[in-house]
C-alpha positions as CSV (number, residue, x, y, z in Angstrom):
1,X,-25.2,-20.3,-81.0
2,X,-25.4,-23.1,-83.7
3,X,-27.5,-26.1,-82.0
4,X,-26.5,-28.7,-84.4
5,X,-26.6,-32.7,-84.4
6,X,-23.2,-33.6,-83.6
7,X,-22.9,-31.2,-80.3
8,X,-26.2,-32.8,-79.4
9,X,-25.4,-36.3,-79.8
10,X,-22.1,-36.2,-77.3
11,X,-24.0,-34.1,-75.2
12,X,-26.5,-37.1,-74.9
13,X,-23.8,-39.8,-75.0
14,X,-21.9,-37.9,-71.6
15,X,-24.9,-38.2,-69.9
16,X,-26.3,-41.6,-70.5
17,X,-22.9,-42.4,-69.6
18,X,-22.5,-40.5,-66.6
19,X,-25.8,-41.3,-65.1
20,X,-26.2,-45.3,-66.4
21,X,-22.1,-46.0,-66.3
22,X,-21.9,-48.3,-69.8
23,X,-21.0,-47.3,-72.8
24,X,-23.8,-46.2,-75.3
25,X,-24.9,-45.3,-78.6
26,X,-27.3,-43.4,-79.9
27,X,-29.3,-43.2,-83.5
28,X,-30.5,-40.0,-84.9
29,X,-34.0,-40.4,-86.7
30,X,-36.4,-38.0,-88.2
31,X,-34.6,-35.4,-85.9
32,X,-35.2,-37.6,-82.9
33,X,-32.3,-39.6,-80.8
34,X,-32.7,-43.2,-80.1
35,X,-30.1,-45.1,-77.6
36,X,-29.8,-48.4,-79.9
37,X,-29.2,-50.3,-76.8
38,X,-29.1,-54.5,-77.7
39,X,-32.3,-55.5,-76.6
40,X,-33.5,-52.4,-76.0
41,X,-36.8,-50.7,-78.3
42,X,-34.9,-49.1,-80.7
43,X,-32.9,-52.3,-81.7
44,X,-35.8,-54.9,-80.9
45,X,-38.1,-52.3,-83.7
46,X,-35.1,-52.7,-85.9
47,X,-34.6,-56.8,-85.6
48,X,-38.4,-57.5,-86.3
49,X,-38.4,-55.2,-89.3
50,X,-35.4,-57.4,-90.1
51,X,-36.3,-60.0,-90.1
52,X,-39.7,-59.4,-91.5
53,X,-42.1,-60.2,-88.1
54,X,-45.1,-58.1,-87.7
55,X,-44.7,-54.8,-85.4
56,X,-45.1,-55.8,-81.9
57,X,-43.4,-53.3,-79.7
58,X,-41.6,-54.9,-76.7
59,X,-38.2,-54.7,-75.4
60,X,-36.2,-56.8,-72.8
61,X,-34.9,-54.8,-69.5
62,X,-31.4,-56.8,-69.7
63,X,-30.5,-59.4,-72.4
64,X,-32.9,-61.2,-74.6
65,X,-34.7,-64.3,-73.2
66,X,-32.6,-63.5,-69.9
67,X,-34.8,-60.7,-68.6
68,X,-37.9,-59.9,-68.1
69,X,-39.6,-58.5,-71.9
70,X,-41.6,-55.6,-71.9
71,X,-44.6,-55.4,-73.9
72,X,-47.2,-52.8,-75.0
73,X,-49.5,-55.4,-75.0
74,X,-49.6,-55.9,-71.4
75,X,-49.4,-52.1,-70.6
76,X,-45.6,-52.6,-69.9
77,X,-43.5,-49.7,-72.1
78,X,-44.1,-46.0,-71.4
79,X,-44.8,-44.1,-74.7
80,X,-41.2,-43.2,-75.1
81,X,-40.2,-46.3,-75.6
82,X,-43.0,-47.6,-77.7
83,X,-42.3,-44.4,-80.2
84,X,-38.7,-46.0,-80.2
85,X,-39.2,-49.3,-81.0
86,X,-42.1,-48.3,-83.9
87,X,-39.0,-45.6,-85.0
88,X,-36.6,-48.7,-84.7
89,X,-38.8,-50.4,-87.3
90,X,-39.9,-47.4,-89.7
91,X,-35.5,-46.8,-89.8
92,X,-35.1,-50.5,-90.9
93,X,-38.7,-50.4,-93.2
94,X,-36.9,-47.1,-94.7
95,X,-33.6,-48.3,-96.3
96,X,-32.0,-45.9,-93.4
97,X,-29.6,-48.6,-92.4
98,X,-28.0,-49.4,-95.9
């Protein structure tokens, strides 16, 4: 059986979706998915490459400067989700997202 990118992506979408309720989307990477979330790592690795900040991996739990952020500095983010944000930023860094 062919295991291929597409089938694994809904795969991953029914779940989030089943499991969290709200809709999602997910970024494939180096052969790695990433839920792009607003707010979340992925897309807070993605704004600081943006806009040209340094790499500081943090995310918020809900909406920006509405929620509490999440910082690897204070021992806040699991490993998962630092790998996401730094991915987040090497995507942008890349030219991925033209």
């Amino acid at each position: 059986m062919e295991n291929n990118y597409e089938t694994r992506y809904k795969d991953l979408e029914m779940v989030y979706q089943s499991v969290y309720d709200e809709d999602v989307h997910f970024v494939e990477f180096k052969g790695r998915f990433y839920n792009d979330r607003y707010c979340g790592p992925w897309n807070c690795g993605v704004a600081d490459a943006s806009a040209r900040r340094p790499a500081n991996p943090h995310f918020y739990r809900g909406a920006s400067l509405q929620s509490d952020m999440m910082t690897a500095k204070d021992n806040r983010m699991f490993k998962s989700e630092i790998l996401a944000y730094n991915a987040g930023y090497e995507y942008y860094n890349s030219g991925f997202h033209k």
